[in-house]
ZATOR-486633 format. One record per residue (C-alpha): chain; residue in one letter; x, y, z; residue number from 1. Coordinates in steps of 0.5 Angstrom, whole numbers, plus 500, padded with zeros to 3 digits. Each point is the difference from the previous one (the first is absolute). Last residue first. Layout:
% residues N
NODE kette rest east north  up  nr
NODE     A    a    X     Y   Z NUM
...
***
This chain:
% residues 320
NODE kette rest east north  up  nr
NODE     A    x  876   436 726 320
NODE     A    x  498   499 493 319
NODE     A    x  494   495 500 318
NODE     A    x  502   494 497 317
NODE     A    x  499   495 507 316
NODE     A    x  494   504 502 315
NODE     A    x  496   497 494 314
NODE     A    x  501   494 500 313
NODE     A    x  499   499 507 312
NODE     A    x  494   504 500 311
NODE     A    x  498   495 495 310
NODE     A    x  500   501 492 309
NODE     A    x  495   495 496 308
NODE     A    x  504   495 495 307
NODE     A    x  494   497 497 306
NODE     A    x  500   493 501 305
NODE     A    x  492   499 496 304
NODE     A    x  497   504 495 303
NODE     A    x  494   498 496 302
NODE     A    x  496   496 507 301
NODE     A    x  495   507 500 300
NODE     A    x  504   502 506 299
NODE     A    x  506   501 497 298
NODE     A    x  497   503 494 297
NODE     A    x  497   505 505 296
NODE     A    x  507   501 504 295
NODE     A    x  503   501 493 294
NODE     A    x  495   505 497 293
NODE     A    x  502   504 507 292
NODE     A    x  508   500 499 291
NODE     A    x  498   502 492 290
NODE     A    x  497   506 503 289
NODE     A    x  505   503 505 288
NODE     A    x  498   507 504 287
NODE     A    x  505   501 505 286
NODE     A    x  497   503 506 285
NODE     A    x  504   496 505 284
NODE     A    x  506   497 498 283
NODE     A    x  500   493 496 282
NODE     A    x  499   504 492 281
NODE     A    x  505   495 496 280
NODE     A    x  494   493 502 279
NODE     A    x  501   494 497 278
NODE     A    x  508   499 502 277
NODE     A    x  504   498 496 276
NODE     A    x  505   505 498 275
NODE     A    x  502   502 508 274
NODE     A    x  504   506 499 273
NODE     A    x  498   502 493 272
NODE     A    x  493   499 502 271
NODE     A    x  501   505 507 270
NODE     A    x  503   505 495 269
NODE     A    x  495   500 495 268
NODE     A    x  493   502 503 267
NODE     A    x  499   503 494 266
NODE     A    x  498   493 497 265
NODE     A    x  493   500 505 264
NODE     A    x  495   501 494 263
NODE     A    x  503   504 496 262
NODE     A    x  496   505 499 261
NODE     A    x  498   499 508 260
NODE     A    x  507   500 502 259
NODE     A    x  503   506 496 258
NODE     A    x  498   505 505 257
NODE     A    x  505   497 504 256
NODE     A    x  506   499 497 255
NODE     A    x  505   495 504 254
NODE     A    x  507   500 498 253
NODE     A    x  505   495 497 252
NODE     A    x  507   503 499 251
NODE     A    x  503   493 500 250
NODE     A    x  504   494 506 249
NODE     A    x  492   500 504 248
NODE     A    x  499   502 508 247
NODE     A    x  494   503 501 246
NODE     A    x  496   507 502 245
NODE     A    x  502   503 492 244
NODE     A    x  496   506 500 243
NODE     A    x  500   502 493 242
NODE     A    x  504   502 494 241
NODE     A    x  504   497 495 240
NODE     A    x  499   493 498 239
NODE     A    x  492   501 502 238
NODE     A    x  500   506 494 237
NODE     A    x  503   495 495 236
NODE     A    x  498   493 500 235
NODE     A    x  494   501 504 234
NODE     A    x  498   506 495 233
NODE     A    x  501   495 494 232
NODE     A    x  494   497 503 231
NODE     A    x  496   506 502 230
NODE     A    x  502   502 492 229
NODE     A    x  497   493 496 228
NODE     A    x  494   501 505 227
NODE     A    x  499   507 497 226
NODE     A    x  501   499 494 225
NODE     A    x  495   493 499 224
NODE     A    x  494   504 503 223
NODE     A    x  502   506 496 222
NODE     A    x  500   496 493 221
NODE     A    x  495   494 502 220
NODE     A    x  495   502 505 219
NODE     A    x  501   508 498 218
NODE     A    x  500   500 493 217
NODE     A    x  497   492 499 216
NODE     A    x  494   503 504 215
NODE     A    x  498   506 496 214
NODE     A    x  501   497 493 213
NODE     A    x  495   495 502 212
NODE     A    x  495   506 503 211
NODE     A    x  501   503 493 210
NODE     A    x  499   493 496 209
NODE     A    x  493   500 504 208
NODE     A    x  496   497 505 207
NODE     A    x  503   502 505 206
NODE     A    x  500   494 504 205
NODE     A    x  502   495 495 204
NODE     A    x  505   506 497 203
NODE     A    x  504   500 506 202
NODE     A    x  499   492 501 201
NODE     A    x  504   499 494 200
NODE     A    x  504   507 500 199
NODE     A    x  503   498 508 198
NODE     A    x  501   492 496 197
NODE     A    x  504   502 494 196
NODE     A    x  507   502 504 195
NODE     A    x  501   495 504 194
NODE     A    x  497   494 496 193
NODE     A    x  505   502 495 192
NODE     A    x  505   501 505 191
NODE     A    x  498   493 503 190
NODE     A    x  500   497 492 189
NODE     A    x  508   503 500 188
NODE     A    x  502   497 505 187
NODE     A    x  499   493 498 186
NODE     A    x  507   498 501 185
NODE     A    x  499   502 507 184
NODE     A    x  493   496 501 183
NODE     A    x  503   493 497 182
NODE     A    x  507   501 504 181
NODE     A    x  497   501 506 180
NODE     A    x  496   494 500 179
NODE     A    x  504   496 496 178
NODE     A    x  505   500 507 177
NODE     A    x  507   499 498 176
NODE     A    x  502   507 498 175
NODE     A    x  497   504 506 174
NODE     A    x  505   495 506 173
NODE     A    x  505   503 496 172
NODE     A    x  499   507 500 171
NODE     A    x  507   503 501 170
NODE     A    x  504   495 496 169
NODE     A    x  495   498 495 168
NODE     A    x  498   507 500 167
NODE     A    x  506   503 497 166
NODE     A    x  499   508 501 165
NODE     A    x  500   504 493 164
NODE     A    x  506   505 499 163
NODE     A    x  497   505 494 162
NODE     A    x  497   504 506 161
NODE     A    x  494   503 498 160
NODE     A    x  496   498 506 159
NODE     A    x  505   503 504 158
NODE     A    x  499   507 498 157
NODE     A    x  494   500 503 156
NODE     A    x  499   502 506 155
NODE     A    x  507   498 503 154
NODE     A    x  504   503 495 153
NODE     A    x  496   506 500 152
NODE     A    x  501   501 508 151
NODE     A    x  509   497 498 150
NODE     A    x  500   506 495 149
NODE     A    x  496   505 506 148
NODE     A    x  506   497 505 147
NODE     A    x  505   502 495 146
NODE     A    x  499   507 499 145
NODE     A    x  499   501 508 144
NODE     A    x  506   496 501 143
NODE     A    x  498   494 504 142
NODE     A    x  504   495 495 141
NODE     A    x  498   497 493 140
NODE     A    x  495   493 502 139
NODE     A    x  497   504 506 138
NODE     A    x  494   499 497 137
NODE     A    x  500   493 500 136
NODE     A    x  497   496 495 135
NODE     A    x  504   493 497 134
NODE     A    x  503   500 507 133
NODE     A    x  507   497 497 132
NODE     A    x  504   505 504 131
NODE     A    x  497   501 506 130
NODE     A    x  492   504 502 129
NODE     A    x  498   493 501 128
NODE     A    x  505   494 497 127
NODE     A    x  497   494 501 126
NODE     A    x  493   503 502 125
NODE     A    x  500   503 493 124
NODE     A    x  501   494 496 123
NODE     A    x  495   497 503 122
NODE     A    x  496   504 498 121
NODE     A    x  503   500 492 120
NODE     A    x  498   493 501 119
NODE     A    x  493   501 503 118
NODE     A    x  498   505 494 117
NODE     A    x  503   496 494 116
NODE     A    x  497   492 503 115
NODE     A    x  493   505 500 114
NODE     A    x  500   504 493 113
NODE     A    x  500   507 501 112
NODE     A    x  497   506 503 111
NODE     A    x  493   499 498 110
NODE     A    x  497   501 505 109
NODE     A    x  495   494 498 108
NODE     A    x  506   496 501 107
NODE     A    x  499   500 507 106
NODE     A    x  493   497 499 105
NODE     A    x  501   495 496 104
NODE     A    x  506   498 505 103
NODE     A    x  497   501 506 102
NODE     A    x  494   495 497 101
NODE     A    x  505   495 499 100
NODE     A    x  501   499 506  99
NODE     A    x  494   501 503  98
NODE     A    x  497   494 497  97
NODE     A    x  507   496 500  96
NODE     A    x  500   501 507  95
NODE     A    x  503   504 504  94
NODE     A    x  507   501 505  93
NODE     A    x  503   506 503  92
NODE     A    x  505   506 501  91
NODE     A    x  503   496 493  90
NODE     A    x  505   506 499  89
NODE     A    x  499   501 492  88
NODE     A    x  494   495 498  87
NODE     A    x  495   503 508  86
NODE     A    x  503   506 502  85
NODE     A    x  501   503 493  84
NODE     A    x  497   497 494  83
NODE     A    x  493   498 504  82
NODE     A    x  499   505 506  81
NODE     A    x  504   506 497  80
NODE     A    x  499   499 493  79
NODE     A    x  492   497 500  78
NODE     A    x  499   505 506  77
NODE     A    x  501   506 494  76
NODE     A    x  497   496 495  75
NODE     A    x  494   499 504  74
NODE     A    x  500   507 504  73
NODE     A    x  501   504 492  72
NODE     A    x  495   496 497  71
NODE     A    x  494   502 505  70
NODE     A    x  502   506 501  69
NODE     A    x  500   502 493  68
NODE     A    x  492   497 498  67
NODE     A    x  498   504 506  66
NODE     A    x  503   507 499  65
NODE     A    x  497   498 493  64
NODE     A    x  494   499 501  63
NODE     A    x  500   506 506  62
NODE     A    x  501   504 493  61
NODE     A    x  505   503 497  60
NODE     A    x  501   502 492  59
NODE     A    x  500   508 499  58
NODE     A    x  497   503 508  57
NODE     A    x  506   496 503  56
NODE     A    x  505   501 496  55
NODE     A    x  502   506 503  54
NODE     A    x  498   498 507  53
NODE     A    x  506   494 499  52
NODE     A    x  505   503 496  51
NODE     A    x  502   505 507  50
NODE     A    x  502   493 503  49
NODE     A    x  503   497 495  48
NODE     A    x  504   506 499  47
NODE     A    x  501   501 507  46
NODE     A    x  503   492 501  45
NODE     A    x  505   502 494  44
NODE     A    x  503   506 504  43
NODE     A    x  500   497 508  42
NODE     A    x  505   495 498  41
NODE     A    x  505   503 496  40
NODE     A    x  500   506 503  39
NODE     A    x  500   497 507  38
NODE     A    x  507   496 498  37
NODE     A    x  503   507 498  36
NODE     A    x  499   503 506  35
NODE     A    x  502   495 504  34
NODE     A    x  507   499 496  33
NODE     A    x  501   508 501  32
NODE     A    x  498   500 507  31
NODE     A    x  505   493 502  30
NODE     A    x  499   494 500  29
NODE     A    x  504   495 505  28
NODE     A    x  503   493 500  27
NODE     A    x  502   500 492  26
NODE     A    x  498   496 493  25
NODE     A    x  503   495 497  24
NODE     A    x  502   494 505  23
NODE     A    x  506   497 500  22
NODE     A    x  504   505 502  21
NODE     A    x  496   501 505  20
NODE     A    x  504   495 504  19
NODE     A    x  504   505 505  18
NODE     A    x  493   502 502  17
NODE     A    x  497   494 502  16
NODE     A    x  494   497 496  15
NODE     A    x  494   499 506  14
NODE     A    x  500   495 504  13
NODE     A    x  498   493 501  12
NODE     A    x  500   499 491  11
NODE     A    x  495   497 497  10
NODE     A    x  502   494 496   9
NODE     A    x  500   501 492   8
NODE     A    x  494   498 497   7
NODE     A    x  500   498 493   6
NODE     A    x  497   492 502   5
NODE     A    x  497   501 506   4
NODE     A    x  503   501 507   3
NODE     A    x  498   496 506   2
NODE     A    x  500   503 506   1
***
């Protein structure tokens, strides 16, 4: 397997225990750990949950639901597909068309500049779940105290970490191309963009600044939230828990019921096992978007070389 730039190799076999050392965070959870990883999970998603009816009777309509839907799925498979899958661990090749389309469309999540996002990426992979990860929750220890320290950490409190990634270093290959650089130095005009559109065609089908104003609080400030926290859950919760049927050198795990919000990158643990693979959910059941958006463009004549997993593949990485 050819490893991309920033990636470390894939280990054959899981970390052996006399090098945990090495790695922040323990082998086992205990109940307290548990607990304290449920609360901080379960909590925030009740009170998304229980705002939904609330607001609806206030400034809700299927407008809106459509309006949000839209935008969240084409940001969110423009960051799984375009930053990640394809900029960061080159799964396959595109055309410049599409190429840039994945660009535009990852930068709509507003979650930083392309070049930033794929260097701290890479970063990532070099040193998962070790010392030098830019956001592992494991990052202070396994205590309970330190493991809700590391959680926060690896949410959100990286991104305010005053220590920046060197992209000439991590993202090379992003830097000498003027088509990457073009639409992440643009960064601003896609967030404009991102923001202003749900209020645009909001208020063209509504007829009116109240309908505007509806669609750009929930196709834009909610839609743009709660994209923002299922990625940052993959860095978070699916480095603490979830099944983990692969050999990876980290704490990656598979979280199921993030999967179709996160269009398949929940299925962590098999992506941190074979990081170029197209596809994270290859068992059965495992719902994964993004892969079946890359089958069209591959067979639209967009995509092309794209790094499938075999069974053989497969079976070579599962955990005996």
């Amino acid at each position: 397997m050819t490893v991309q730039a920033g990636e470390a190799p894939m280990s054959a076999a899981p970390t052996p225990a006399s090098q945990t050392s090495a790695t922040l965070g323990g082998e086992k959870q205990g109940p307290a750990e548990r607990l304290a990883l449920a609360l901080f999970i379960v909590l925030p998603f009740l009170a998304l949950l229980a705002a939904v009816p609330v607001a609806w009777g206030w400034g809700l309509d299927w407008t809106d639901v459509i309006i949000a839907t839209v935008m969240y799925f084409t940001a969110c498979h423009g960051i799984t597909i375009g930053y990640h899958r394809f900029f960061t661990h080159r799964a396959f090749k595109a055309n410049r068309p599409l190429k840039i389309a994945m660009a535009v469309a990852g930068s709509l999540a507003v979650e930083g500049p392309l070049v930033r996002w794929v260097a701290d990426h890479r970063k990532h992979h070099k040193f998962s779940d070790k010392a030098g990860d830019p956001h592992s929750p494991w990052r202070y220890g396994e205590t309970v105290p330190a493991l809700l320290k590391g959680l926060w950490w690896a949410h959100i409190g990286w991104l305010f970490d005053s220590e920046q990634t060197p992209q000439h270093v991590y993202a090379p290959d992003l830097v000498k191309d003027r088509d990457l650089r073009t639409v992440s130095r643009l960064f601003w005009l896609w967030t404009t963009v991102s923001m202003l559109l749900p209020a645009l065609v909001g208020g063209l089908v509504g007829g009116s600044w109240q309908s505007a104003l509806s669609a750009f609080f929930w196709g834009s400030l909610v839609r743009v939230a709660l994209l923002h926290h299922v990625t940052w859950s993959i860095n978070s919760i699916c480095h603490a828990v979830g099944a983990r049927p692969f050999r990876s050198r980290d704490r990656s795990g598979n979280v199921w019921w993030l999967a179709v919000l996160s269009c398949g990158e929940s299925w962590h643990n098999l992506h941190h096992a074979d990081p170029t693979s197209a596809r994270h959910g290859v068992l059965r059941g495992q719902i994964d978007s993004s892969a079946r958006l890359i089958r069209w463009f591959e067979l639209a004549g967009w995509a092309r070389d794209v790094r499938w997993p075999d069974a053989g593949r497969i079976a070579a990485r599962r955990v005996a």
